[in-house]
N, C-alpha and C positions, 0 to 999 in steps of 0.2 A: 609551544604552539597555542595559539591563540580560538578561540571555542567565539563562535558564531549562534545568537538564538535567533531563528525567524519563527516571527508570529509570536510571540513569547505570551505566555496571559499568566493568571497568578495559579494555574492547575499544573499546563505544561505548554510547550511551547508543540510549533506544527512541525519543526523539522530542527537540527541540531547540525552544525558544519564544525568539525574537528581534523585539520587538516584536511588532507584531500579527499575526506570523507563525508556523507552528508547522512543523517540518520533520521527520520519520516515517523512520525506519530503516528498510531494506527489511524487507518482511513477507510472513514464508513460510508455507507451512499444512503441515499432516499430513493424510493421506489417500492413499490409491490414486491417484486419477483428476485432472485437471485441474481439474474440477468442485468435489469435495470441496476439494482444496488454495488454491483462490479464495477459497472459503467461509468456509475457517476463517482467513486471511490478512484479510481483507474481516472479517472481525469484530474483530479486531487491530486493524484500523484503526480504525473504528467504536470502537473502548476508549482507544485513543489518544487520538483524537479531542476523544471527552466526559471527557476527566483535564484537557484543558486548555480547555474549554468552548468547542469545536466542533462542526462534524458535518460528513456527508460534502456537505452541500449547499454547503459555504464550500470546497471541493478547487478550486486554482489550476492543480494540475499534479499528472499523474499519468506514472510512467516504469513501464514493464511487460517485463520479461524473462522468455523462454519458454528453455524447456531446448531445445523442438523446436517451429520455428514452425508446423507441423504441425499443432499442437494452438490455434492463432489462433482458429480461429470456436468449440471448445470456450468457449476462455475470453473471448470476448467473448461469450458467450449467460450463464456468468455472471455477469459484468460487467454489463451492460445487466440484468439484474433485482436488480442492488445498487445503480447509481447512482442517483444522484438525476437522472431524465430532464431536468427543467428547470434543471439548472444543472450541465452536463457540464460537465470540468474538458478544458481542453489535455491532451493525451495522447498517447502514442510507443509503441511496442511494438517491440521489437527480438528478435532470438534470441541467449541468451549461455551458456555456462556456468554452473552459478550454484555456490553454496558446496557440496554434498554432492549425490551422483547420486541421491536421491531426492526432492527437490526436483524442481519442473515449470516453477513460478511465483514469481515476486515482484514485489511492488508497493513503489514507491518514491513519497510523496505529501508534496505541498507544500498548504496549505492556511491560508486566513485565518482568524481567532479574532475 
């Protein structure tokens, strides 16, 4: 099976296509608020997505790390008006550090094509 990089740079690439699978670099947003920073991550993904003719309705798995669990039912009220309600993916939410302290969120998403 032949392994597909999109976006490739010399750290990591933005998404990975292996077989009928497409696998999504953490995706972080800009913004202030938890809300904002879902948003603009949550369309990341959505762009990801459609370069390798998906969408978020085909999401297998999703991993979600919060800077401060804190902010959970913030980002799950974004969440829930981004998913696709009839085809929720597996999903985990954890509380971790993430790369740079202005960061809140990231989504890390596996998805079939």
């Amino acid at each position: 099976m032949s392994i597909q990089r999109i976006e490739p740079g010399a750290r990591m690439s933005g998404a990975v296509v292996h077989g009928n699978t497409v696998y999504l670099a953490g995706q972080v947003g800009e913004g202030d608020s938890v809300t904002d920073q879902c948003k603009d991550a949550l369309a990341e993904v959505d762009r990801l997505l459609a370069a390798v003719g998906s969408d978020k309705s085909k999401i297998l798995q999703t991993l979600i790390y919060l800077s401060d669990i804190a902010d959970f039912a913030e980002m799950n009220a974004a969440w829930e008006a981004w998913v696709d309600s009839a085809n929720t993916p597996a999903r985990a939410t954890s509380e971790a550090k993430l790369a740079a302290p202005k960061y809140k969120v990231e989504f890390i998403v596996t998805a079939a094509i």
